[in-house]
Structure formats: structure tokens, C-alpha cells
C-alpha positions as CSV (number, residue, x, y, z in Angstrom):
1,X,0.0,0.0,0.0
2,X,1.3,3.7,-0.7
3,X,1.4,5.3,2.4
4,X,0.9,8.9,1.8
5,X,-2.1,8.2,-0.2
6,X,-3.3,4.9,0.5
7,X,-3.9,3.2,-2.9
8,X,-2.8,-0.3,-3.5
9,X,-1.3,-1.4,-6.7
10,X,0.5,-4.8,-7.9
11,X,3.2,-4.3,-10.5
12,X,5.3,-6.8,-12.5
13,X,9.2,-7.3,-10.7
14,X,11.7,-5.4,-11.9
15,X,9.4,-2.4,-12.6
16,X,11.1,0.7,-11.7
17,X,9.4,3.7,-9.9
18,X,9.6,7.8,-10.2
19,X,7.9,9.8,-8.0
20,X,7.2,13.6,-8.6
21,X,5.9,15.9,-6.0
22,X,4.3,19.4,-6.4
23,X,3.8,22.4,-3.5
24,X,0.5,22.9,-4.8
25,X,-2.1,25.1,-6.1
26,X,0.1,28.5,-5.8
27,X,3.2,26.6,-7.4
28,X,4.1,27.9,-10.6
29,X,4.5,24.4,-12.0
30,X,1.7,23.2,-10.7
31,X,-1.2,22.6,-12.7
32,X,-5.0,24.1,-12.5
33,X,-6.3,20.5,-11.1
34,X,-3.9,21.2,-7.8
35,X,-2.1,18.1,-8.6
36,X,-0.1,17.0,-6.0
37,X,1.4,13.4,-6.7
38,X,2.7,11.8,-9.5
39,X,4.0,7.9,-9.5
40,X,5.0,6.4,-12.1
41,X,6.9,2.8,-13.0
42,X,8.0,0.9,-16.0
43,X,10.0,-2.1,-17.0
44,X,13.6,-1.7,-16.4
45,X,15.2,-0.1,-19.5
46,X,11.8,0.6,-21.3
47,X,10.9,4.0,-20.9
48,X,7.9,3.6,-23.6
49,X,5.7,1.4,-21.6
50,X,4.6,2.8,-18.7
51,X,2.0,3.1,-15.4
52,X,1.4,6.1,-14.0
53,X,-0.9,7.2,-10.6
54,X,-1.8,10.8,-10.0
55,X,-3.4,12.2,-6.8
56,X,-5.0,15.1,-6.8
57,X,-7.5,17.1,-4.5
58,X,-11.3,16.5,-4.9
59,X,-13.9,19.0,-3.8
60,X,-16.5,18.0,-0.9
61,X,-19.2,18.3,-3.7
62,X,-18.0,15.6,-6.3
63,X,-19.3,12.4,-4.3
64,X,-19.2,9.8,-7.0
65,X,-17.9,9.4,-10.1
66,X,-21.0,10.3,-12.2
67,X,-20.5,13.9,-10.9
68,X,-18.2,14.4,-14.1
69,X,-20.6,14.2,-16.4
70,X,-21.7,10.2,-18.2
71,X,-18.6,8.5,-19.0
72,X,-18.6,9.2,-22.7
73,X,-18.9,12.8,-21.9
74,X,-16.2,12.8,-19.9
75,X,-14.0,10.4,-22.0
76,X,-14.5,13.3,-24.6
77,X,-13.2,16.1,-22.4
78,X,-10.5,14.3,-21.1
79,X,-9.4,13.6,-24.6
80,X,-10.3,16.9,-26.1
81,X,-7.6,18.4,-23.8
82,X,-4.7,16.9,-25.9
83,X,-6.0,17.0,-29.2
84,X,-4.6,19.7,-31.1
85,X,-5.8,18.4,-34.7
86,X,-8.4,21.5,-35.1
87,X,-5.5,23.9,-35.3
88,X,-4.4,21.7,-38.9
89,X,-7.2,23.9,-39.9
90,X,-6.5,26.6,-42.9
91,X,-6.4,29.3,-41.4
92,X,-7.2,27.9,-37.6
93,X,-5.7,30.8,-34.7
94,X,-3.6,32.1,-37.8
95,X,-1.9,29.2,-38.9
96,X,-1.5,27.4,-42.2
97,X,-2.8,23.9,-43.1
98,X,0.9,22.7,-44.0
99,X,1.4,22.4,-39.7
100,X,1.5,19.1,-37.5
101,X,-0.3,18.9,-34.4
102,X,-1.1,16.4,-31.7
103,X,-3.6,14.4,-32.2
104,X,-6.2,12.6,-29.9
105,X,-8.9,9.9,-30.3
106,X,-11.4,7.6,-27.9
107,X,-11.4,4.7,-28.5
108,X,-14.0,3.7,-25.4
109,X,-15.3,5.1,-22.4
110,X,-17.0,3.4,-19.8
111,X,-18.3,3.0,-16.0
112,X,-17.3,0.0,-13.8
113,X,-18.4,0.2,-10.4
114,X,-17.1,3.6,-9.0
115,X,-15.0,4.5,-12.0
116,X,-14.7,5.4,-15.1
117,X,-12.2,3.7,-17.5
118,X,-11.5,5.3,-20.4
119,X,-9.4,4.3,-23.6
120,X,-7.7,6.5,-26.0
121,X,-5.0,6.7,-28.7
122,X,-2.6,10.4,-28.9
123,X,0.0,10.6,-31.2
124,X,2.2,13.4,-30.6
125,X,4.4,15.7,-33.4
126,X,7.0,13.2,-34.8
127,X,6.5,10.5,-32.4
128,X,5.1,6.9,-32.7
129,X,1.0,6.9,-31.4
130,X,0.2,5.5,-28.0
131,X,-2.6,4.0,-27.0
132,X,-3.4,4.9,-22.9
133,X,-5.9,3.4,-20.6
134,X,-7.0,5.5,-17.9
135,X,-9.1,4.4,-15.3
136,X,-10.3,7.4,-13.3
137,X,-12.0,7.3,-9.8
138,X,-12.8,9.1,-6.2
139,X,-11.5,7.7,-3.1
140,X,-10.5,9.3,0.5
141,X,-8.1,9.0,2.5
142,X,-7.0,10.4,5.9
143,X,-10.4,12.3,6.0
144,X,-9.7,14.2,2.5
145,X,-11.8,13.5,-0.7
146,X,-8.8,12.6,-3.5
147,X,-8.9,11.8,-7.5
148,X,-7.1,8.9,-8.4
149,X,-6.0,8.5,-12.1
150,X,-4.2,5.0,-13.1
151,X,-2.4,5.5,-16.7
152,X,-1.6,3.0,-18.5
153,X,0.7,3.7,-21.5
154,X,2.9,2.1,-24.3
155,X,3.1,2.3,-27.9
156,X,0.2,1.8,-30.1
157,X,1.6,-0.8,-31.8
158,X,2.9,-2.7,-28.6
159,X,-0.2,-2.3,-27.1
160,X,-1.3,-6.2,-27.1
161,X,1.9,-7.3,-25.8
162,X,1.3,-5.6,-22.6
163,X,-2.2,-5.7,-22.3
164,X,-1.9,-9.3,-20.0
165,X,0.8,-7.3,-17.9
166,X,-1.9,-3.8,-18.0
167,X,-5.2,-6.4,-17.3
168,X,-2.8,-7.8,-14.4
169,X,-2.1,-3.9,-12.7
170,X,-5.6,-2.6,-13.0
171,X,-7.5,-6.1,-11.8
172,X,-4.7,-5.1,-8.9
173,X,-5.7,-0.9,-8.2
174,X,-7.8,0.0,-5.4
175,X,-8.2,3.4,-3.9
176,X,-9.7,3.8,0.1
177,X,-13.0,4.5,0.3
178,X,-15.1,6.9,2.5
């Protein structure tokens, strides 16, 4: 079990871990969400396939899941934050057509229980496309109301080669519960 935040997760061995902490809300690289904790681990010398956990605050008034919205709605949102293909556009925020962008897609979105898992593909500028399950839900811990977002990342084309070693980590995730 993680100790500051209290999620429990299962990985393969040999999996190394990262861990990134921000001040908070008023620090200049944190982001809008509050984010606080970032974990992240992958197979030893294989930066492309990753797992990732972020912690962030939750306000008192989102008290399930469903408070974002239905999960296509907020598979969508999630997704339309890293899509960058409208700006291809002629034209689009002053730019020619001739430009590259990021691109995003959903593949699925979905509820199970209290969370949403959502799937996706994003191909960044001039790298190979990835295809990232999410699975996104509310928990508490130590008396504060937390979002918990697993990530679960590698390259598009890998993707079926991890996806007994991904089924294996998210059967694994829980979160604490009010």
C-alpha cells in the first residue's frame, strides 16, 4: 500500500518507480487541477511502456464518479484536452494547413463500479502513437476526498503485448474508500 495516499497497486518485478511531487495550487508548475502526486513505473530499461498514478484534491461536492458528467462525456473532455488536430485547420488561430499537431482519439469510455475507464490513442508531433488506458475514480483518504488517475501507456503498436501485464495492474488498483 502507498502510504501517503493509501492506494494499493501490484506491479510486475523489476518495474522501476519515479515519483514527482508538487507544492500545490500556488506553485508555478503546478497545474490548475492542484495536482499534488505523481507515481509512475516501468520495465527496467523501457521507458515507452509505462503506469502512471496521479493524486490530486477532490472537492466535498464531487461524491461519486458520475459527478463528471456520463462517461462518454467525460472520455470526450479528457481527450479533447490533448488534441490539437483543429489547429491543422486553414487558417485555424492564424496558422496554415501545412502544420502538424497532436492528435487525440477515444477509442471507449465506460463506467465499472465507482470509476470510469477510459481508452484512448494520442499521437504526438513526430512521435510513434500511443494507446493509454485510464481508469479514473474518487477515493479518501485520511479524512480528504482525492482523484485517483491509473495511466496505462505504451506504444500503439505494442499495445497487445502488454495488455496481460496492464489487465494484471488494473485487476490489482484499489483506492480507500469513504
Amino acid at each position: 500500500m502507498d502510504e501517503p495516499d493509501g492506494f494499493a497497486i501490484t506491479l510486475p518485478p523489476g518495474w522501476q518507480q519515479r515519483v514527482g511531487q508538487l507544492a500545490g495550487v500556488n506553485n508555478r508548475l503546478s497545474n490548475s487541477a492542484g495536482l499534488k502526486r505523481a507515481i509512475s513505473w516501468h520495465p527496467d530499461g523501457n521507458l515507452n511502456v509505462n503506469v502512471s498514478v496521479t493524486v490530486s484534491p477532490l472537492a466535498a461536492d464531487f461524491t461519486s464518479i458520475t459527478s463528471f458528467g456520463r462517461p462518454e462525456e467525460f472520455g470526450q473532455a479528457l481527450v479533447n484536452q490533448m488534441d490539437r488536430s483543429f489547429l491543422t485547420r486553414a487558417g485555424a488561430l492564424g496558422r496554415g494547413a501545412s502544420r502538424r499537431e497532436q492528435t487525440a482519439q477515444l477509442v471507449s469510455a465506460r463506467q465499472a463500479g465507482p470509476s470510469y475507464l477510459v481508452s484512448y490513442t494520442v499521437s504526438p508531433v513526430d512521435l510513434a502513437p500511443r494507446a493509454v488506458t485510464s481508469v479514473v475514480t474518487p477515493g479518501s483518504h485520511k479524512r480528504r476526498s482525492r482523484l485517483y488517475t491509473l495511466n496505462l501507456s505504451a506504444p500503439a503498436e505494442e499495445r497487445e503485448r502488454w495488455e496481460p501485464v496492464f489487465s494484471g495492474v488494473l485487476q490489482s488498483f484499489s483506492v480507500p474508500r469513504a
